[in-house]
LOKOLPA-568947 format. One record per residue (C-alpha): residue number from 1; residue in one letter; x, y, z. Coordinates in pm, whole numbers, plus 50000, padded with zeros to 5 digits. Example, Ala and Ser with C-alpha at 12.3 -4.5 7.8 and 13.67 -1.06 7.14 Angstrom:
{1,a,{51230,49550,50780}} {2,s,{51367,49894,50714}} 
This chain:
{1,x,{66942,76499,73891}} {2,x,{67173,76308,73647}} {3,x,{67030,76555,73400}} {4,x,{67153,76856,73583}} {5,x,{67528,76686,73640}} {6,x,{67600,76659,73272}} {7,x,{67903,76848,73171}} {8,x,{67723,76980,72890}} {9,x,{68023,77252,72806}} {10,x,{68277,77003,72794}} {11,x,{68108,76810,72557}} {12,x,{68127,77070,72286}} {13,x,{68409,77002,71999}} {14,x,{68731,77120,72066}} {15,x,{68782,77376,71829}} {16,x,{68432,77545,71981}} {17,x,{68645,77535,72345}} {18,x,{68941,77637,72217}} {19,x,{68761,77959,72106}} {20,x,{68583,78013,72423}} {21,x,{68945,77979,72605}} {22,x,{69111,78217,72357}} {23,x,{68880,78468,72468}} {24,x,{68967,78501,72811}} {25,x,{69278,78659,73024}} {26,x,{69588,78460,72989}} {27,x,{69595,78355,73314}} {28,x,{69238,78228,73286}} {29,x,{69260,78051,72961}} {30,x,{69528,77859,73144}} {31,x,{69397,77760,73426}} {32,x,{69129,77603,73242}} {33,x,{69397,77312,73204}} {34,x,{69327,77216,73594}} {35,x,{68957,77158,73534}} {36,x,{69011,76782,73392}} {37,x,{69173,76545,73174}} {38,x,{68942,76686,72877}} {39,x,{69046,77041,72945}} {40,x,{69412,76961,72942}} {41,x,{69549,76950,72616}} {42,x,{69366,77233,72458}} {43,x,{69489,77568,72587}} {44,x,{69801,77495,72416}} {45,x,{69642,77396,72113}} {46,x,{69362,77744,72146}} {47,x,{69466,78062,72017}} {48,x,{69664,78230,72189}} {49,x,{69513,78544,72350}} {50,x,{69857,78701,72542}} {51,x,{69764,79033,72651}} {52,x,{69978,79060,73015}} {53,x,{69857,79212,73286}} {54,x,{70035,79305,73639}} {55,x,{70409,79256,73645}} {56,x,{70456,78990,73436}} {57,x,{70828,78925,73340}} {58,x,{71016,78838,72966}} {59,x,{71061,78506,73084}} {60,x,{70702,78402,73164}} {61,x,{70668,78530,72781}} {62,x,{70902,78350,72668}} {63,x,{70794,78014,72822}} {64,x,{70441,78065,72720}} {65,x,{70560,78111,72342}} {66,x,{70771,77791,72421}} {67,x,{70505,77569,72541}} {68,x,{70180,77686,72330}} {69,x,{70095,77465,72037}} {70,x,{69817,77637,71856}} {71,x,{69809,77945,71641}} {72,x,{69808,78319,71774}} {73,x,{69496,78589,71781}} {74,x,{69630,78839,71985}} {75,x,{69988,78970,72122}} {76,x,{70018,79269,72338}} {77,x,{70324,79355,72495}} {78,x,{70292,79691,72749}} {79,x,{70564,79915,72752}} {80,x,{70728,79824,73099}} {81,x,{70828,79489,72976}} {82,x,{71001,79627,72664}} {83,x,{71100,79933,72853}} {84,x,{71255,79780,73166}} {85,x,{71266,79396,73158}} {86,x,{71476,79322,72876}} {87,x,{71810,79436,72838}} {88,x,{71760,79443,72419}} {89,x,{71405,79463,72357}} {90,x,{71409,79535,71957}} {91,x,{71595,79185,71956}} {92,x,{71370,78995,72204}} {93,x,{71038,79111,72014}} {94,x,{71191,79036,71720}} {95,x,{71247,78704,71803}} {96,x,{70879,78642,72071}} {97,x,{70695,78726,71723}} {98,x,{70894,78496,71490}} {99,x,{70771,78172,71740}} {100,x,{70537,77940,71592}} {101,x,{70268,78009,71854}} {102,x,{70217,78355,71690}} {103,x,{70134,78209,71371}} {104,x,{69841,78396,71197}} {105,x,{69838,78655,71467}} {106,x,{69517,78865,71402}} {107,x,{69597,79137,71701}} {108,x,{69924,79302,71765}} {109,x,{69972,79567,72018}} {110,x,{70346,79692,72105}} {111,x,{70526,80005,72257}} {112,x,{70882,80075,72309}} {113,x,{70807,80367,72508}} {114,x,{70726,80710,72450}} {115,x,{70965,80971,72317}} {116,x,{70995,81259,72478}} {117,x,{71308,81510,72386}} {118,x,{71435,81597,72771}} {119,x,{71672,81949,72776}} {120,x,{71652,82019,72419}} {121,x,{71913,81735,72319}} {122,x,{71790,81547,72007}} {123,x,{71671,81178,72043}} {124,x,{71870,80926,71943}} {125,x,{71739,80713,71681}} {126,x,{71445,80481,71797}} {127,x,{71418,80054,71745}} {128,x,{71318,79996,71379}} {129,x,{70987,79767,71327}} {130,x,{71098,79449,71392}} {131,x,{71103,79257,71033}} {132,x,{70928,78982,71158}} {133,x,{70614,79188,71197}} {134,x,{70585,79182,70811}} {135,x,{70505,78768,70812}} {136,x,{70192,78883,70955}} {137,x,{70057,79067,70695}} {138,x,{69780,78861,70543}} {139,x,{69630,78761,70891}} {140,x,{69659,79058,71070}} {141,x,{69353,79326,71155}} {142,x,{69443,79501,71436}} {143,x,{69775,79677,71496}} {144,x,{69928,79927,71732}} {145,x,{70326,80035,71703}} {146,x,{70469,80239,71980}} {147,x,{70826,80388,71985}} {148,x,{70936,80265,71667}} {149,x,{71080,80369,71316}} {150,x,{70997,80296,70999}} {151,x,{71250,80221,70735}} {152,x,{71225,80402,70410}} {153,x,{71263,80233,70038}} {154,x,{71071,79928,70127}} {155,x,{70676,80054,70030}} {156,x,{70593,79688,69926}} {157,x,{70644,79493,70238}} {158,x,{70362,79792,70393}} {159,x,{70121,79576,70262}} {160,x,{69839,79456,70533}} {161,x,{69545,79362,70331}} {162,x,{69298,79263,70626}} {163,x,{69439,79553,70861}} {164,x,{69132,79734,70972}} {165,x,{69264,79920,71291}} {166,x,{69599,80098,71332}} {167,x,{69760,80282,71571}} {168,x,{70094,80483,71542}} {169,x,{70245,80620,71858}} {170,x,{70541,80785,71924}} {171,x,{70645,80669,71574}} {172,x,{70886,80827,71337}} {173,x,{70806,80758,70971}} {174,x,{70872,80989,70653}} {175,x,{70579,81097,70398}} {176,x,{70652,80843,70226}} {177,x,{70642,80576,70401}} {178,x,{70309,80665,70587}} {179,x,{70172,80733,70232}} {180,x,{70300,80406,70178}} {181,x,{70123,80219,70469}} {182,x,{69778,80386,70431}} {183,x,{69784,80263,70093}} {184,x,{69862,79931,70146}} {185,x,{69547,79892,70386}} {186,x,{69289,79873,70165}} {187,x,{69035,79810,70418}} {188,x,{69101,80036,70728}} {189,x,{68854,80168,70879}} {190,x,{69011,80385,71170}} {191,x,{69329,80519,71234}} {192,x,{69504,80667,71529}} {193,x,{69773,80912,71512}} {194,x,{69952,81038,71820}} {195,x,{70274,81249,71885}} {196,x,{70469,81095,71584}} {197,x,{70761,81242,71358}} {198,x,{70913,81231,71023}} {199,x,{70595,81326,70859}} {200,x,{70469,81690,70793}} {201,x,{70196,81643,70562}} {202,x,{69944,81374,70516}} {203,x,{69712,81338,70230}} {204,x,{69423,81063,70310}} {205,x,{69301,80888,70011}} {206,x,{69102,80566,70133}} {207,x,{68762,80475,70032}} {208,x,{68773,80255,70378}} {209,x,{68842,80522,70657}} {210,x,{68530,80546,70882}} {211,x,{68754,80730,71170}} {212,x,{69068,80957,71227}} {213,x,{69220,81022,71556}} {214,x,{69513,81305,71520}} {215,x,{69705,81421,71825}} {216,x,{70032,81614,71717}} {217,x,{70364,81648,71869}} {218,x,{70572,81920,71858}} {219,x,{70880,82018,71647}} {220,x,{70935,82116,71291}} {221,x,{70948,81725,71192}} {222,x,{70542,81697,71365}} {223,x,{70248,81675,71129}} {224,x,{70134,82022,71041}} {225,x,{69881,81965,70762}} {226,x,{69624,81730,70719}} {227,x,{69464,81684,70407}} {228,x,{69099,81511,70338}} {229,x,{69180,81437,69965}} {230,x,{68909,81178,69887}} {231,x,{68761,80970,70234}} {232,x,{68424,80888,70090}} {233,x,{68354,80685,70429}} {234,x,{68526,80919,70672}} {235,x,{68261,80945,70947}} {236,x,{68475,81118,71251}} {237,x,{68778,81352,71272}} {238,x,{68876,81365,71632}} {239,x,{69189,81611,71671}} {240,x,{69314,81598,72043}} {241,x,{69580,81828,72137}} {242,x,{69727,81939,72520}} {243,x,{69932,82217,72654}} {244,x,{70284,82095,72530}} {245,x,{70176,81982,72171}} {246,x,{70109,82220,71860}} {247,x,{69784,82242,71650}} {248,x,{69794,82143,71280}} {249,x,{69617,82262,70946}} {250,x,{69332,82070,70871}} {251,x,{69197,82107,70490}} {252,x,{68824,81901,70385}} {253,x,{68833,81845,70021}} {254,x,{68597,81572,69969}} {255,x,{68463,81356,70308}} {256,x,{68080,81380,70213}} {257,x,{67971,81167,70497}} {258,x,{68191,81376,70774}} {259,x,{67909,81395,71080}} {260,x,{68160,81404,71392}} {261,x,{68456,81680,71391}} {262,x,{68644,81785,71717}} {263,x,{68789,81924,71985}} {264,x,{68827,82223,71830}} {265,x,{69040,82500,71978}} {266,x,{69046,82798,72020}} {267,x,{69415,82798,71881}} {268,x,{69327,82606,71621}} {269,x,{69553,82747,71332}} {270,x,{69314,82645,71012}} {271,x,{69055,82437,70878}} {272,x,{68909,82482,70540}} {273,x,{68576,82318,70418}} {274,x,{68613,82434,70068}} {275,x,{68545,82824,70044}} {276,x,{68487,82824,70423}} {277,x,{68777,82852,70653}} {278,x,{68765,82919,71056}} {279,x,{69094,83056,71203}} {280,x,{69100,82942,71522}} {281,x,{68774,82949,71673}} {282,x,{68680,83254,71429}} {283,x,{68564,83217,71099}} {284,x,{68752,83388,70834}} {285,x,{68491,83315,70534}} {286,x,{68188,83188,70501}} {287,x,{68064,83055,70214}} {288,x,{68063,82695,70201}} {289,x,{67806,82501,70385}} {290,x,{67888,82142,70539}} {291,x,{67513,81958,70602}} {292,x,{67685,81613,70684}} {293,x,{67821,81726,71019}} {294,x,{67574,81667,71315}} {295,x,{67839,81646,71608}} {296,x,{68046,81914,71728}} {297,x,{68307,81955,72008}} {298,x,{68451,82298,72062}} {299,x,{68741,82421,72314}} {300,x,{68607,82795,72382}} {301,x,{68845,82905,72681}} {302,x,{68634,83218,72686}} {303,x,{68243,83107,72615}} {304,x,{68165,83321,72298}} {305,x,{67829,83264,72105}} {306,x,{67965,83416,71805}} {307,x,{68185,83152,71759}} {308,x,{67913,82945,71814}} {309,x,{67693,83091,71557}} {310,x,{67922,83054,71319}} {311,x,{67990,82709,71352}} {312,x,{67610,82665,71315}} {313,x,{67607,82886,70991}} {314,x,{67845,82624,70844}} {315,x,{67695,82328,70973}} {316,x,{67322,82393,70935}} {317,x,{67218,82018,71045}} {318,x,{67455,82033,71380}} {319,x,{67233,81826,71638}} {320,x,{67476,81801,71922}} {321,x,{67706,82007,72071}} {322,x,{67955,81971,72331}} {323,x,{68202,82261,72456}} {324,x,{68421,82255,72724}} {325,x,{68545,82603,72830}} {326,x,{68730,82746,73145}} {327,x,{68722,83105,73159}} {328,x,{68467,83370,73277}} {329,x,{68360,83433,72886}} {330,x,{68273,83698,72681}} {331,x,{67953,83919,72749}} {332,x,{67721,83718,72464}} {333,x,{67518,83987,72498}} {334,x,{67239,83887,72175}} {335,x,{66893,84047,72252}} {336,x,{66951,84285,71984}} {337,x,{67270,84185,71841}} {338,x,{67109,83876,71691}} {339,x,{66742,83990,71669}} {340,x,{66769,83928,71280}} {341,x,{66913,83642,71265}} {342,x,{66674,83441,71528}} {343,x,{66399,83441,71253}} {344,x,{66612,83336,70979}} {345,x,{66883,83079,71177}} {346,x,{66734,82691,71183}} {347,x,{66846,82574,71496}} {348,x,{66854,82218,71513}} {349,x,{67041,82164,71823}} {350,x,{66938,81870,72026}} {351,x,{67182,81824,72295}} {352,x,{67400,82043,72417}} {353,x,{67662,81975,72694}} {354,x,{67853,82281,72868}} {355,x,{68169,82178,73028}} {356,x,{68310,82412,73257}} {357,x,{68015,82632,73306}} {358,x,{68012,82866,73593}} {359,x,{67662,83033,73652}} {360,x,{67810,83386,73589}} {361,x,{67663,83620,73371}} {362,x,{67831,83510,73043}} {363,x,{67721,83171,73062}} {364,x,{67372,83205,73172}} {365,x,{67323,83506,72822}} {366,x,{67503,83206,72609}} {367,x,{67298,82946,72742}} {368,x,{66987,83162,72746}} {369,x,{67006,83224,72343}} {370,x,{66980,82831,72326}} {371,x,{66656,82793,72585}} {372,x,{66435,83091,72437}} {373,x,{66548,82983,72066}} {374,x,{66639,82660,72011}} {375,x,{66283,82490,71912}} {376,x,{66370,82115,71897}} {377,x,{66591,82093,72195}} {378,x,{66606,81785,72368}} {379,x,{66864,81792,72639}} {380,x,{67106,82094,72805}} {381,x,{67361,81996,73049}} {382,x,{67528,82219,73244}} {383,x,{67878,82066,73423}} {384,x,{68026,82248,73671}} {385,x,{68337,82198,73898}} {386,x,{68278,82137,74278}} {387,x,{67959,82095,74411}} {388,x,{67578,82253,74334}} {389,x,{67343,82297,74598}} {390,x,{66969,82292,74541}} {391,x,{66941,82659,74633}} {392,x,{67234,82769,74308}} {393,x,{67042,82531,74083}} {394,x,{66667,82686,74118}} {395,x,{66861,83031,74069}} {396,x,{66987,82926,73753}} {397,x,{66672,82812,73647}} {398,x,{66535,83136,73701}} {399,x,{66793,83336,73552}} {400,x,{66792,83086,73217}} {401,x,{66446,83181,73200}} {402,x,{66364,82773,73146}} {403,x,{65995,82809,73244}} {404,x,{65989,83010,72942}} {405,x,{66184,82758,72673}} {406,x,{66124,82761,72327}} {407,x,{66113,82368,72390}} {408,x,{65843,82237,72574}} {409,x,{65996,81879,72561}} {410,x,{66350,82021,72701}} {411,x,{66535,81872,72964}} {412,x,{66824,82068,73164}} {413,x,{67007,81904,73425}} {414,x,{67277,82061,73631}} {415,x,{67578,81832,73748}} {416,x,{67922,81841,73938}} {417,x,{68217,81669,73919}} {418,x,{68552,81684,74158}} {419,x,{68801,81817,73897}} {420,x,{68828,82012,73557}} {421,x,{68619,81834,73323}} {422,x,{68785,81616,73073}} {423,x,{68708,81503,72737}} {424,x,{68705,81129,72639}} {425,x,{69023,80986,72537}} {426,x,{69197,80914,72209}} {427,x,{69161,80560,72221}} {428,x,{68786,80638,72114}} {429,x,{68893,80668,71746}} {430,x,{68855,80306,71728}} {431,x,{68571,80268,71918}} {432,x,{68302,80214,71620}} {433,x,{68018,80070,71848}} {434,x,{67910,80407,71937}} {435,x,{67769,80698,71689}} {436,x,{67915,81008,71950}} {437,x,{68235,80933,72061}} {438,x,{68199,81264,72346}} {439,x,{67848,81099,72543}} {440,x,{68130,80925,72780}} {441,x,{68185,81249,72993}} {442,x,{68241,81187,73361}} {443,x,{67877,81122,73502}} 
């Protein structure tokens, strides 16, 4: 019985507990201070983990940056505080990061607010990076600016030597300067671009880069071209785009290891992989052939298995395939229009996902090509909005012709959902732990 009453957690060294506190909520890691005399003294000394949640006010930041002792891991600030609680929030950052409790800050997270031009009236300048970010430079590893400018003519203090994660949103920064700021992380490993200006065209050079996350703004001052110059480690090129934004070039020069590449849309202006370029959703040439890429997401508003095809001619190795479409679709009539091809095309699809799909005769011939043809075919799911009674799914069975699949190991399942699909979101360029970033569809 005295055994099991030991305190066996408080008896661990302080700096062990002071990591174990750093880890939690804010709030958490300081109530630990009520659990005894031992427990006191060493949330202040811990590193700070101050990531605010619920309406938490400058002043309660303030105070805690007053009264903790100990270094800093991570600082994120959400956009309400900056945006509504402080009457000048470039200033008051500027002077919560210069306190000593941020000292060797590893994570920094901050956002002004998003910029959004409203009746066609151009925006007025935004808050420059506060300077005091720059005194972080050899500790930090994770950063995300929101709402922010960049200055120009100062490339050298763009140095982040340990930075491995970065996020730009709603930032404006020149070529130059983001030229500048890639360079001067030589050990990133993803990156997350999203509705920023100042910068048109973007050459990636970075032996580092595992992961790109692009979603472009709009305007003549949005990033238009992306270029793949030499990303030896580039893994995943996730391009997310929406109604109001516009698509951008996309050119592959050298990304060898490339294995994950989408949403694609069907308004997709260009991308080149060498020799072969797709238009859109429609291949202009093909001639080049990409083996690295396994995963594949496509935006087909009209379901069209020639696009598909294509795609497949250029990546021969594609094992997974996701496509999210919302229209009736195209006839994909292929009995005879592909009877060639079928003996000749290696089909190596193992999943595919349908978003969108309806049932109707253009998506049960697309569909169909895949169940008679595709030999090594794992998994087919079919999504549809609203619900799917047991009677509609045993029809589709029969019209897909499973019984018959060129698969005898293949599993299709049919599922709902409430609303129009969705695909995952655009945090998931950072997300490393997993090899597909597009599994996490709604269940």
């Amino acid at each position: 019985e005295e055994e099991e009453r030991l305190d066996r957690i408080s008896g661990l060294p302080d700096a062990v507990l002071g990591e174990i506190i750093s880890l939690l909520p804010t709030k958490d890691g300081a109530r630990t201070q009520v659990l005894s005399s031992r427990w006191r003294p060493l949330w202040r000394s811990a590193p700070l983990n101050l990531d605010p949640c619920g309406r938490l006010v400058g002043r309660a930041i303030s105070g805690i940056l007053s009264a903790h002792l100990g270094p800093g891991r991570r600082f994120s600030i959400p956009r309400y505080i900056l945006g509504q609680d402080v009457d000048r929030p470039a200033a008051t950052l500027d002077d919560w990061l210069r306190s000593p409790a941020l000292d060797n800050l590893q994570e920094l997270d901050f956002h002004y607010g998003d910029r959004f031009p409203c009746g066609g009236s151009p925006l007025p300048p935004p808050p420059l990076l506060p300077a005091s970010v720059y005194r972080f430079s050899s500790t930090l590893r994770v950063a995300s600016f929101g709402g922010c400018g960049f200055p120009d003519g100062n490339a050298t203090a763009l140095h982040f030597p340990v930075l491995k994660q970065l996020s730009l949103l709603h930032v404006t920064i020149s070529e130059s300067s983001l030229h500048a700021l890639l360079a001067g992380c030589p050990v990133l490993q993803s990156l997350l671009l999203s509705f920023n200006s100042g910068c048109r065209r973007l050459r990636i050079v970075s032996r580092s880069l595992r992961s790109i996350g692009v979603h472009p703004a709009w305007g003549d001052c949005r990033l238009q071209q992306l270029i793949l110059e030499d990303a030896p480690s580039l893994e995943r090129l996730l391009y997310f785009s929406s109604g109001v934004s516009r698509a951008m070039d996309i050119s592959v020069i050298s990304a060898p290891k490339l294995d994950t590449l989408g949403p694609l849309s069907d308004k997709f202006p260009r991308l080149d992989f060498g020799a072969t370029v797709f238009q859109g959703s429609r291949s202009i040439s093909l001639i080049t052939v990409v083996p690295s890429v396994k995963i594949l997401a496509l935006l087909n508003g009209h379901l069209s298995l020639d696009v598909v095809i294509n795609f497949m001619k250029c990546f021969p190795c594609l094992e997974k395939l996701y496509i999210k479409t919302v229209f009736p679709g195209e006839k994909n009539v292929w009995c005879r229009k592909y009877q060639n091809l079928i003996g000749t095309l290696d089909i190596r699809l193992k999943k595919i996902v349908l978003l969108g799909y309806r049932g109707n005769k253009s998506h049960v011939n697309f569909a169909k090509f895949f169940v008679l043809n595709a030999r090594v075919l794992e998994s087919m799911v079919f999504e549809k909005e609203g619900m799917i009674s047991n009677e509609w799914t045993e029809k589709q069975h029969s019209l897909l012709q499973t019984k018959n699949r060129a698969s005898r190991g293949a599993q299709f399942d049919f599922v709902y959902h409430h609303c129009r699909p969705g695909w995952a979101g655009i945090e998931l360029a950072h997300d490393l732990s997993t090899d597909n970033p597009f599994v996490r569809f709604h269940d």
